[in-house]
HTML snippet that shows the backbone in 3Dmol.js (N, CA, C, O; Angstrom):
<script src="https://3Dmol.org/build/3Dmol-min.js"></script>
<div id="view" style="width:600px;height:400px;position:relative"></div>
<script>
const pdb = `
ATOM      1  N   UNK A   1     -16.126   9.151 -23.134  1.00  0.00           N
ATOM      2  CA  UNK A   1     -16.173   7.693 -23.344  1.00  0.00           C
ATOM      3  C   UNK A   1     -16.017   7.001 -22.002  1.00  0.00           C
ATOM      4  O   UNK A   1     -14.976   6.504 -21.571  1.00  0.00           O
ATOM      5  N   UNK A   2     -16.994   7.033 -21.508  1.00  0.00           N
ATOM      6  CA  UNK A   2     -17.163   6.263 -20.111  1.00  0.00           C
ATOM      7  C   UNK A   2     -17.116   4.678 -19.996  1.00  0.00           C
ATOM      8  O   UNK A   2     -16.995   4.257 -18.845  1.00  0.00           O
ATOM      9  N   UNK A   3     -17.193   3.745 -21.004  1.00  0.00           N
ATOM     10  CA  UNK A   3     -17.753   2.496 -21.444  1.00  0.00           C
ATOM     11  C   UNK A   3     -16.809   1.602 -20.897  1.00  0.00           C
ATOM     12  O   UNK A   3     -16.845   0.407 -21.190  1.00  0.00           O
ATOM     13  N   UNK A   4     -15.423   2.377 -19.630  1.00  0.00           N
ATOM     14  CA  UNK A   4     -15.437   1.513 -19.480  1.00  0.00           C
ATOM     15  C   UNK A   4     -13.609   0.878 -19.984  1.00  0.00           C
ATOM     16  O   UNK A   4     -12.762   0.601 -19.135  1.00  0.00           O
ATOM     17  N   UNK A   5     -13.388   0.779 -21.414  1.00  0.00           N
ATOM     18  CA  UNK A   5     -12.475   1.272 -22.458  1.00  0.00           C
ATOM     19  C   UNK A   5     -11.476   2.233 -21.598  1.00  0.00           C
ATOM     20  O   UNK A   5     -11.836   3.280 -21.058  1.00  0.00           O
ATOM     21  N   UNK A   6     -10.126   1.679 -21.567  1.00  0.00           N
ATOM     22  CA  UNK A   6      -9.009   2.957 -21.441  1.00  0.00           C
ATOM     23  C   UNK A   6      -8.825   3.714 -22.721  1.00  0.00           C
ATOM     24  O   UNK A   6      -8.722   3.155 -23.813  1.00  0.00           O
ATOM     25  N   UNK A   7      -8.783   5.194 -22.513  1.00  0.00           N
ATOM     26  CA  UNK A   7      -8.696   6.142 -23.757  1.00  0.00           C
ATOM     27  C   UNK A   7      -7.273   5.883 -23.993  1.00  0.00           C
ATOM     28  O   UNK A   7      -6.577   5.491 -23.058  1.00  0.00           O
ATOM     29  N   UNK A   8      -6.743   6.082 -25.248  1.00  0.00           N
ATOM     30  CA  UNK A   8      -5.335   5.919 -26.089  1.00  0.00           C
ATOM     31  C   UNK A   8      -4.373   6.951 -25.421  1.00  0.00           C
ATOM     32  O   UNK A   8      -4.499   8.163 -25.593  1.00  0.00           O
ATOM     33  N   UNK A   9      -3.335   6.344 -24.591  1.00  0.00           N
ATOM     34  CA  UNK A   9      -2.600   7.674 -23.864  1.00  0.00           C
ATOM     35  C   UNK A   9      -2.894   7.532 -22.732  1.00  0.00           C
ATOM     36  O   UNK A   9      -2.238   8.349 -22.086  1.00  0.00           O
ATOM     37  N   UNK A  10      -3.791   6.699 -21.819  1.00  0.00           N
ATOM     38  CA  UNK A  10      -4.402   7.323 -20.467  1.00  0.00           C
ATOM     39  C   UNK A  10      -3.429   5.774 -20.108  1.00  0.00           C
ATOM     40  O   UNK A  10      -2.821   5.915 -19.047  1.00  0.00           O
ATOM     41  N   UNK A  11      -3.177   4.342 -20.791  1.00  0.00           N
ATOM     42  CA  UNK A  11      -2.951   3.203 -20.171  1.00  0.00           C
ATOM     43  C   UNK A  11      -1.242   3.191 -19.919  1.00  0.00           C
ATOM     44  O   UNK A  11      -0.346   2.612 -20.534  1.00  0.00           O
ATOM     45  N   UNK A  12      -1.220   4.096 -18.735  1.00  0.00           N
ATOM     46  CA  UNK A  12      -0.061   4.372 -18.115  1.00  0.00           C
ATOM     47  C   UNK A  12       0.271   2.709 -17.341  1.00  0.00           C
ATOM     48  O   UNK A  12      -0.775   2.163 -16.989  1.00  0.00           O
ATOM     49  N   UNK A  13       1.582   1.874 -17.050  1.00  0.00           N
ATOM     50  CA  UNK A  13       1.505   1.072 -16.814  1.00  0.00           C
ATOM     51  C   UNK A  13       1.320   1.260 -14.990  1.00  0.00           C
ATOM     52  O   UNK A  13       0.856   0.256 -14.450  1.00  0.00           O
ATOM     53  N   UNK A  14       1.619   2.350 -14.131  1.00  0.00           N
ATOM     54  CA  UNK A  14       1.880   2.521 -13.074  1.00  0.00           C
ATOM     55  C   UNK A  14       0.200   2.532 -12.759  1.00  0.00           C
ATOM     56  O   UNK A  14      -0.134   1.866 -11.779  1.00  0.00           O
ATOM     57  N   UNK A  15      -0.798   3.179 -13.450  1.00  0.00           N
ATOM     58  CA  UNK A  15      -1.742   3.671 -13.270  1.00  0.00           C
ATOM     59  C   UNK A  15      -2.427   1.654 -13.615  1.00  0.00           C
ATOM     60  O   UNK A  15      -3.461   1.229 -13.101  1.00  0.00           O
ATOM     61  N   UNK A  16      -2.012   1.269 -14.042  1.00  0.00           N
ATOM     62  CA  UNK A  16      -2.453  -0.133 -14.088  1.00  0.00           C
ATOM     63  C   UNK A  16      -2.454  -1.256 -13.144  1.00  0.00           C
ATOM     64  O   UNK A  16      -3.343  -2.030 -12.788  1.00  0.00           O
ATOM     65  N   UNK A  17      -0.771  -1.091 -12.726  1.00  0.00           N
ATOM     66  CA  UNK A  17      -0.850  -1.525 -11.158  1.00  0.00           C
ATOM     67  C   UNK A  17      -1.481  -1.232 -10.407  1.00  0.00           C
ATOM     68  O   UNK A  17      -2.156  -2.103  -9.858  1.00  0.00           O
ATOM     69  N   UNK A  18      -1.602   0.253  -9.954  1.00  0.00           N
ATOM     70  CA  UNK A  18      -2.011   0.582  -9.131  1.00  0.00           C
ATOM     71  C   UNK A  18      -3.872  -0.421  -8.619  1.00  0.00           C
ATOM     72  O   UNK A  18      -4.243  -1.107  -7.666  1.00  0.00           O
ATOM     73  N   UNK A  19      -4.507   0.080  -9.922  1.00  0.00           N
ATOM     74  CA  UNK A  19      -5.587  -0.869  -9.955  1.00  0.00           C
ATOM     75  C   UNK A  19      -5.990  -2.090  -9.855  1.00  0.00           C
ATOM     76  O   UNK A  19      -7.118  -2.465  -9.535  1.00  0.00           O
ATOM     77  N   UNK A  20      -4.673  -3.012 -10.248  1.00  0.00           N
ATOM     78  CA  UNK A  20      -4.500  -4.100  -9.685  1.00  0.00           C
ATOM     79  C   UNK A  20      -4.111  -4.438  -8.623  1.00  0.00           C
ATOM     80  O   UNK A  20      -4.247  -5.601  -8.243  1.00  0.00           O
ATOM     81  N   UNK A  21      -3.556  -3.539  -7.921  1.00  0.00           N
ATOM     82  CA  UNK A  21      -3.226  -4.005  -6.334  1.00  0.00           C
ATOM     83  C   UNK A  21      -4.628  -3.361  -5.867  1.00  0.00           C
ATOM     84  O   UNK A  21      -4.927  -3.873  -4.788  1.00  0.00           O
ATOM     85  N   UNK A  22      -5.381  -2.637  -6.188  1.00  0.00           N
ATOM     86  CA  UNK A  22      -6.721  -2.096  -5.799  1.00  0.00           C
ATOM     87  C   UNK A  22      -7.357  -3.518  -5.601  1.00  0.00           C
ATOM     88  O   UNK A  22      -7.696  -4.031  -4.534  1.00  0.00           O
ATOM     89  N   UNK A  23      -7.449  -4.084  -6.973  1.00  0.00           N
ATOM     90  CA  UNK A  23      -8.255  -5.283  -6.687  1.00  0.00           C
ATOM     91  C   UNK A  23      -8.166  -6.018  -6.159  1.00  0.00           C
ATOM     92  O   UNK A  23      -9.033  -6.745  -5.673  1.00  0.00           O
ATOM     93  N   UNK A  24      -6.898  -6.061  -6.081  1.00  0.00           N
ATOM     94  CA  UNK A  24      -6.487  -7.886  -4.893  1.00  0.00           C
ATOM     95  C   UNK A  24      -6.358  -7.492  -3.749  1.00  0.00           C
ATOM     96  O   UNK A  24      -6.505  -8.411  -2.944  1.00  0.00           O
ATOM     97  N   UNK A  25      -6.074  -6.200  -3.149  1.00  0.00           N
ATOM     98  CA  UNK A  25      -6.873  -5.682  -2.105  1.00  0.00           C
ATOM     99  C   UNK A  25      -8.278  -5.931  -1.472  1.00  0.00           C
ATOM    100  O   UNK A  25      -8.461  -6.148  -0.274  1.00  0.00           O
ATOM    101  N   UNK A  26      -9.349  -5.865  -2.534  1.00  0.00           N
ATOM    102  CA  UNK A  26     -10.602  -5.665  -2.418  1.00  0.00           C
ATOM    103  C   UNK A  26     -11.031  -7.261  -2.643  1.00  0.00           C
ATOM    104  O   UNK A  26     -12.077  -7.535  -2.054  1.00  0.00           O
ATOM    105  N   UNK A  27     -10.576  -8.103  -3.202  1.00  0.00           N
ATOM    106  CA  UNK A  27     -10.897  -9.440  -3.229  1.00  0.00           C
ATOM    107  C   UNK A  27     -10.153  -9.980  -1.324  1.00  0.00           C
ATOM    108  O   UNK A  27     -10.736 -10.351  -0.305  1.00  0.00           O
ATOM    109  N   UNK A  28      -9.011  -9.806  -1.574  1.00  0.00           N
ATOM    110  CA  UNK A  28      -8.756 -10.131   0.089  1.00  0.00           C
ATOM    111  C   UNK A  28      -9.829  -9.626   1.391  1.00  0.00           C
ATOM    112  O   UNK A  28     -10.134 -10.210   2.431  1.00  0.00           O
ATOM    113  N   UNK A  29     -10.177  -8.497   0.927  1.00  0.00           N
ATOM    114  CA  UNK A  29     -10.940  -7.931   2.252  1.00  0.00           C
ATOM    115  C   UNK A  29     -12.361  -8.757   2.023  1.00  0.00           C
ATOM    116  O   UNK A  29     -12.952  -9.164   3.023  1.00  0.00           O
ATOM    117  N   UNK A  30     -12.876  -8.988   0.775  1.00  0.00           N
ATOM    118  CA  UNK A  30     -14.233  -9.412   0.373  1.00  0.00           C
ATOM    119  C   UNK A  30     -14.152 -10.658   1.167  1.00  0.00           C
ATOM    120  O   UNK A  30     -14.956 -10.966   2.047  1.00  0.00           O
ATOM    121  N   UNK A  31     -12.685 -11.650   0.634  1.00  0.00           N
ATOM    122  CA  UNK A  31     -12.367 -13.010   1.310  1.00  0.00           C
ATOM    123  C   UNK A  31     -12.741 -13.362   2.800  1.00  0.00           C
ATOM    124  O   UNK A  31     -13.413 -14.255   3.317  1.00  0.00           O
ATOM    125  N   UNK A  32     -12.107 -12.412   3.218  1.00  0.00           N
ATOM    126  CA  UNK A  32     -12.241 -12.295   4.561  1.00  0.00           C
ATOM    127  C   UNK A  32     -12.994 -12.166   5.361  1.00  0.00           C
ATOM    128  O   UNK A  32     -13.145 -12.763   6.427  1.00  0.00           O
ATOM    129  N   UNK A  33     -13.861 -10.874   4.621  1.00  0.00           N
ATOM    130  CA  UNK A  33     -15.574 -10.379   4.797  1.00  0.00           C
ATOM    131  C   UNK A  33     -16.028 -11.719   5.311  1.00  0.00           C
ATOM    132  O   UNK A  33     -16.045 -12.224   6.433  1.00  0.00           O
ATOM    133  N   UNK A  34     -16.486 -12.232   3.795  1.00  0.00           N
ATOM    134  CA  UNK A  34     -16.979 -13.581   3.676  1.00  0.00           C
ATOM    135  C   UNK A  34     -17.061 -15.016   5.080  1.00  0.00           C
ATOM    136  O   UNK A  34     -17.977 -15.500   5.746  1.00  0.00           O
ATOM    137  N   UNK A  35     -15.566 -15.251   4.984  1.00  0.00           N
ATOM    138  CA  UNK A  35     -15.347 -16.047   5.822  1.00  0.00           C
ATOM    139  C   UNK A  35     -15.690 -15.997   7.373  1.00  0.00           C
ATOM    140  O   UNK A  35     -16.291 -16.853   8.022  1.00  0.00           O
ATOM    141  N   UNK A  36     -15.048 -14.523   7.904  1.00  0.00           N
ATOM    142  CA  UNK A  36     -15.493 -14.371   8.908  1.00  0.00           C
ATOM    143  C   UNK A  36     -17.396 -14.583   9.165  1.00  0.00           C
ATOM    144  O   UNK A  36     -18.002 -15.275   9.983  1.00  0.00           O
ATOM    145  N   UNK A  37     -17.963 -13.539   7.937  1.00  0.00           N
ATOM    146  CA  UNK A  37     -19.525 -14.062   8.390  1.00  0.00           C
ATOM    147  C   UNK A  37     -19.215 -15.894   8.669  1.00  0.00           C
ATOM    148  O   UNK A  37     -19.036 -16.435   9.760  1.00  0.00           O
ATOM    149  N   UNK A  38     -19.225 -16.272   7.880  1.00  0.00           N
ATOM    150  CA  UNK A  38     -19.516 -18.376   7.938  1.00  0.00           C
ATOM    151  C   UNK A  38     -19.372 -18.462   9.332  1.00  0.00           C
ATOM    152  O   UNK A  38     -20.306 -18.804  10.056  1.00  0.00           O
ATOM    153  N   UNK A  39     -17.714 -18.032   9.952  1.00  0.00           N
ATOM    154  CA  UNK A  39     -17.356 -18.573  11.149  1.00  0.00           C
ATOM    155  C   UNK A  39     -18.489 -17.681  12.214  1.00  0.00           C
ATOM    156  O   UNK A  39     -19.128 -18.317  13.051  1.00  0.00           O
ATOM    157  N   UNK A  40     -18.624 -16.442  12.106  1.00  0.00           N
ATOM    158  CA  UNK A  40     -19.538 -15.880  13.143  1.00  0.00           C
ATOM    159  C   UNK A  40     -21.525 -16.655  12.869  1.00  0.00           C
ATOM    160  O   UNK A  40     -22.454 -16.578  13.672  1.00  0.00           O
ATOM    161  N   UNK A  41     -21.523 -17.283  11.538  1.00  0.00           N
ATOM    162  CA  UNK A  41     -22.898 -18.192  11.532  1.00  0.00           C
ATOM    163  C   UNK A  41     -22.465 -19.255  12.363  1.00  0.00           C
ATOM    164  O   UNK A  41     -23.314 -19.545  13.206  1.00  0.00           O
ATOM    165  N   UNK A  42     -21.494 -19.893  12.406  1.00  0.00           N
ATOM    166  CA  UNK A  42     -21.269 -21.158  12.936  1.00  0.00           C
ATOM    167  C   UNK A  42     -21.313 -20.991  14.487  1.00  0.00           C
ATOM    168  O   UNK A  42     -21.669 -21.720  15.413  1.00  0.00           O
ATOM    169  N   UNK A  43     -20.744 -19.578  14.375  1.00  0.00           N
ATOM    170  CA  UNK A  43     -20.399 -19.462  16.644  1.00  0.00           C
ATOM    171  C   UNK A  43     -21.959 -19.819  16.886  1.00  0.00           C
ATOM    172  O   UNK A  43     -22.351 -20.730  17.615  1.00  0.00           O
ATOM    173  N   UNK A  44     -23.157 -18.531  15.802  1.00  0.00           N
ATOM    174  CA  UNK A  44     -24.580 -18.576  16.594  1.00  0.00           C
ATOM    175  C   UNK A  44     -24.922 -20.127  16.352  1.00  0.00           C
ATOM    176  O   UNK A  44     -25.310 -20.524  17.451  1.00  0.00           O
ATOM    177  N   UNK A  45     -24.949 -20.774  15.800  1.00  0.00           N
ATOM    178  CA  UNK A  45     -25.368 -21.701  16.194  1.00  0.00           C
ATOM    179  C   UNK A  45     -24.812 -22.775  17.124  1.00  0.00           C
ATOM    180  O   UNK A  45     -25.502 -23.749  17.424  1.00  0.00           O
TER     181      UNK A  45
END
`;
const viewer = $3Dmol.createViewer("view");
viewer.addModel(pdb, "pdb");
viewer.setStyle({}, {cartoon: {color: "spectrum"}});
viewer.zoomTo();
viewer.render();
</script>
């Protein structure tokens, strides 16, 4: 059952954090990604 769905037994709460600090990890770096491009469009011009 790939879909995606945590299987019954697998939704450990540690194993939940963990994924959530994954994400707000990965949204910060995306943030950042992001921004920096704008400011490095703005230097070339």
């Amino acid at each position: 059952n790939d879909s995606g769905q945590p299987q019954p037994g697998n939704n450990l709460p540690v194993t939940a954090s963990k994924s959530y600090a994954v994400q707000m990890i990965l949204a910060i770096i995306l943030t950042a990604f992001a921004s920096s491009l704008v400011v490095l469009g703005k230097i070339k011009k």
